[in-house]
N, C-alpha and C positions, 0 to 999 in steps of 0.2 A: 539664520538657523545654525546652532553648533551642530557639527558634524562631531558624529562618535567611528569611533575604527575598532572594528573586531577584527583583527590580526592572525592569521592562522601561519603556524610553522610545522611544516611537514616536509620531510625529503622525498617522499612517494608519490611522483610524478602520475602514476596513474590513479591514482585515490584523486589527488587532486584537479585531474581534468574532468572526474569521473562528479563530485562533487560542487563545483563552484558555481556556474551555469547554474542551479537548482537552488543552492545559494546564497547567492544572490538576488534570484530573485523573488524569495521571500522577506528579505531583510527592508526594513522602515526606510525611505527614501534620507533620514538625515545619516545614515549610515555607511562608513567606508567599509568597502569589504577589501585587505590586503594579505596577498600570499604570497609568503616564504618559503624556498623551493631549495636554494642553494645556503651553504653555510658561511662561505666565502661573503654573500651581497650580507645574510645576518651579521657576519663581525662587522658591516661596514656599519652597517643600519643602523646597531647598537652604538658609535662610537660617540654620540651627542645623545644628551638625556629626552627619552621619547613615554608617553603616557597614552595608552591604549585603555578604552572601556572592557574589553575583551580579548584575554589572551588564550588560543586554545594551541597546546605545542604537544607534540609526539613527544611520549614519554623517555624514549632513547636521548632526545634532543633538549631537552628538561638544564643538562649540566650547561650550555650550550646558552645559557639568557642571562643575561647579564644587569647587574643593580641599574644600569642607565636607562632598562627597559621597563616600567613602572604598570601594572593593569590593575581595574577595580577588579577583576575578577580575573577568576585563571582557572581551565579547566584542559584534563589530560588527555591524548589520543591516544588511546590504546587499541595495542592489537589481539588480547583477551579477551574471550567471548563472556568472562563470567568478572561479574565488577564487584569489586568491593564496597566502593566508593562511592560520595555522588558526583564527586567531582571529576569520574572519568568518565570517558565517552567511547563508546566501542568502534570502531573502523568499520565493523561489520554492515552497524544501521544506518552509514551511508549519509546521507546529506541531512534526511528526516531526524534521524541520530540526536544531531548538532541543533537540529530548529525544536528539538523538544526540550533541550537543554537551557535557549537561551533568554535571557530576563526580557520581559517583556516589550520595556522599551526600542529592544532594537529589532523586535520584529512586526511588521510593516501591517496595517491596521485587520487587511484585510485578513492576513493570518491568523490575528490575533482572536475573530470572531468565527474563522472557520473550526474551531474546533468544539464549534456545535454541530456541525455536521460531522458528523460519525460516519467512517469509513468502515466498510466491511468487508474483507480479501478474503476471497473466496478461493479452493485449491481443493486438488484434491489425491490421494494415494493409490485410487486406482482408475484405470478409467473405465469405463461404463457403469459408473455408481450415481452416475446421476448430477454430474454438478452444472451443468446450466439451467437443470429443471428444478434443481433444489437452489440455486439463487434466485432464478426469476421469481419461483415459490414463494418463496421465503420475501423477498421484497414485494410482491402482491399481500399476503398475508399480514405483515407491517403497514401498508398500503390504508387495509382494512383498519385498522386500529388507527385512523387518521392522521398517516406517515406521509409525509412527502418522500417520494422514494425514486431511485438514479438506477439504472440496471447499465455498467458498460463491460462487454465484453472485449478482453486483454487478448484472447487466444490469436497468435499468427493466421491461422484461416477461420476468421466467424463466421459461425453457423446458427440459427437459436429460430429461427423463422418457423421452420420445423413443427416445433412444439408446441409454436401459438395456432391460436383462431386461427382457422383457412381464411376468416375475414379482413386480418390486420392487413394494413396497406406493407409492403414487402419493400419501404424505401430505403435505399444506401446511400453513404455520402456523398453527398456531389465533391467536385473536383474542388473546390473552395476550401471547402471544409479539413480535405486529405492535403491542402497544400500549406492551413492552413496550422496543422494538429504538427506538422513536419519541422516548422521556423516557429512559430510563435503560439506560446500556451494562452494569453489571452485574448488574442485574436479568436484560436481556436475555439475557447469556449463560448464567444459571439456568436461563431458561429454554429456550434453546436445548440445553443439553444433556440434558436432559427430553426434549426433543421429537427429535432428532436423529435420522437413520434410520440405519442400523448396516448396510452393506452390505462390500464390499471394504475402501471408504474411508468415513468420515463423509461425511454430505451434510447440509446445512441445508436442511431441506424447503423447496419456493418456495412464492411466494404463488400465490393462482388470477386475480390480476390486476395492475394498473401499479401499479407501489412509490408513486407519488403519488398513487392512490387510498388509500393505509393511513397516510399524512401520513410514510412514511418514503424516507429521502434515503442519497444516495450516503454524504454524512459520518456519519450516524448508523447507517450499516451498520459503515465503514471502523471506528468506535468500539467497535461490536462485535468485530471481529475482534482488535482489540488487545485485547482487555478477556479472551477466550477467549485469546492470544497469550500473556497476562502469567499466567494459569493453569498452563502450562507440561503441557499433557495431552497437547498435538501436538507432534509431530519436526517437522510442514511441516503449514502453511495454504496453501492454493491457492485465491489469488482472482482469480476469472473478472470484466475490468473492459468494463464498457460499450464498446460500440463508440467510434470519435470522438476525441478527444482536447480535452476542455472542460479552462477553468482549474482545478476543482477534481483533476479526474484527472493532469493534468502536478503539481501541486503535490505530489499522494502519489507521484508515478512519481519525484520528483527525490529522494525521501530513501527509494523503495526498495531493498532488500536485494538482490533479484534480479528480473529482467524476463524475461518470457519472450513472444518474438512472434512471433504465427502468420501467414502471410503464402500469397501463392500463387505459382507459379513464373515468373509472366509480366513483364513489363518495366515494367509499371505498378508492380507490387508492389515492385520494386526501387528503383524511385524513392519509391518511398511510405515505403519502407524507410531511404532518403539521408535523405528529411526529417525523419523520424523521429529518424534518428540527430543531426542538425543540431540538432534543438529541446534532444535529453537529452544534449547533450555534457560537461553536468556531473554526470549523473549517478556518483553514489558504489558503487553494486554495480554486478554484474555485468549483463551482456542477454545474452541466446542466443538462436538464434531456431529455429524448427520452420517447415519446410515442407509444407504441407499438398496432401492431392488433383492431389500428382505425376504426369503422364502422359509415360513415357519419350519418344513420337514428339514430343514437341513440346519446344522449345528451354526451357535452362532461367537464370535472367539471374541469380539470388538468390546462385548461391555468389562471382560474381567480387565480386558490391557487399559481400559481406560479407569477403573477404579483404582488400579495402580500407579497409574500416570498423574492423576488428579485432573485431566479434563473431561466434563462432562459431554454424555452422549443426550443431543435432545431429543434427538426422537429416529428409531425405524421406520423407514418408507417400506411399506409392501412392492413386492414387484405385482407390476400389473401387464396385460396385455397390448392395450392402447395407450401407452407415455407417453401423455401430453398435459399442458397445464392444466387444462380446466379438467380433464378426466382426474388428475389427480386432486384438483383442490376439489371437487364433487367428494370423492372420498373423506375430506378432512384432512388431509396430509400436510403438514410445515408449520401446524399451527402453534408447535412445540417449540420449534425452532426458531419461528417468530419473535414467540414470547423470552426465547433465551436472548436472541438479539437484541431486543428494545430494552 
């Protein structure tokens, strides 16, 4: 088998630890993945003539490549949120960034058929507007229209039991599974589909305490769900994300697929909402947003900011008494939001 090298030249020791792990391991098995870190070992590297399938170099570092270094392609790392180009690639979107970027052959089969599974990041601007019950919703309601549908919740402490049937069985990960999500993304997913509870929608059972009690993190959740994604078993993953917006959550939100934000009707939320919109203005999919715990007598600020913004609002959720799944989907609720997502 020829081996192809997609060669990455970056001086940003943290981008690049932050990056290659993730990777790499989406990259086709005949594929080298080599990082260039210092510019000292590049002059060496260059001194004999070398030919790479893939050359992706920080745009400061561009003057810096020399005729001896040859690639079918070439593509820029920039630290720009807003591209001109196609040929550049933002820093921002992180590893997914680069795996969207790159020709097909050198990504690894499985990846190549995950993106029929449709990922859905779930977030939202304020909190108590409803976003675990408007995900879980929202992927029952998809469910309905003959979706195979993934509900994983991202939050540091899961919670979502609550909301469902007093019936479902109330299972958590076993110790396998959490040691499992911690070292290896597709181990993990083995075992996650073993363990998985089987209700309207899949659920990824949660843990019974903080995800940094179990040494497991935002990234090696995120890893999992590609790793399930590239399986091609889900129409829609629906991932509920941490409240907040840390560097690691803006870096997945810039290269995802579709956003969906839950928000509340009040003039806070609307500017929370501006901001929002301000930070992901490069974002590459789509954003919709769901209104939560609507109360008719009181004004409501969210649709005029979003006619301005250009993302659409699916639908108003009434606030109700009893918030819970099925009292809400008894009402008709998420069926809007469904239909925006599929």
């Amino acid at each position: 088998m020829n081996k192809k090298t997609l060669l990455l030249v970056s001086t940003d020791e943290e981008y690049n630890l932050n990056i290659e792990t993730k990777l790499a391991l989406q990259l086709s098995s005949s594929v080298v993945l080599e990082i260039i870190s210092d510019i000292l070992y590049l002059e060496e590297y260059q001194k004999k003539p070398r030919k790479v399938s893939l050359l992706i170099v920080e745009e400061k570092s561009v003057s810096l490549i020399s005729q001896n270094l040859q690639a079918e392609k070439v593509l820029l790392l920039s630290e720009d949120t807003i591209l001109k180009s196609d040929n550049r690639i933002s820093k921002f979107g992180g590893a997914q960034a680069i795996i969207r970027s790159l020709p097909a052959d050198l990504i690894r089969s499985g990846m190549l058929s995950s993106r029929k599974t449709h990922i859905i990041d779930v977030c939202s601007v304020a909190g108590g507007s409803g976003k675990t019950a408007t995900a879980i919703c929202a992927g029952i309601r998809m469910a309905q229209k003959g979706k195979k549908v993934l509900y994983v919740n991202l939050e540091p402490f899961q919670h979502f039991y609550n909301l469902l049937n007093p019936d479902t069985t109330r299972r958590y990960m076993s110790d396998k599974l959490i040691h499992a999500i911690a070292i290896n993304p597709h181990m993990a997913a083995d075992c996650a589909l073993e363990e998985m509870i089987h209700e309207q929608i899949d659920i990824l059972p949660q843990l019974k305490g903080l995800t940094g009690t179990y040494q497991i993190t935002f990234t090696s959740l995120l890893a999992l769900i590609d790793e399930l994604a590239g399986r091609q078993i889900y129409d829609y993953i629906i991932a509920e994300f941490p409240e907040g917006l840390t560097s690691e959550i803006q870096m997945r939100l810039f290269s995802s697929e579709t956003i969906l934000v839950t928000c509340m009707q009040n003039k806070d939320s609307a500017e929370r909402i501006k901001a929002f919109a301000e930070i992901m203005k490069t974002l590459s999919g789509q954003l919709y947003i769901t209104c939560g715990r609507c109360e008719s007598n009181k004004e409501n600020h969210i649709n005029e900011i979003s006619h301005n913004l250009g993302y659409p609002v699916c639908e108003y959720v009434p606030q109700i008494n009893d918030y819970s799944i099925d009292n809400l989907l008894d009402r008709g609720c998420y069926k809007n939001t469904a239909a925006a997502l599929i």
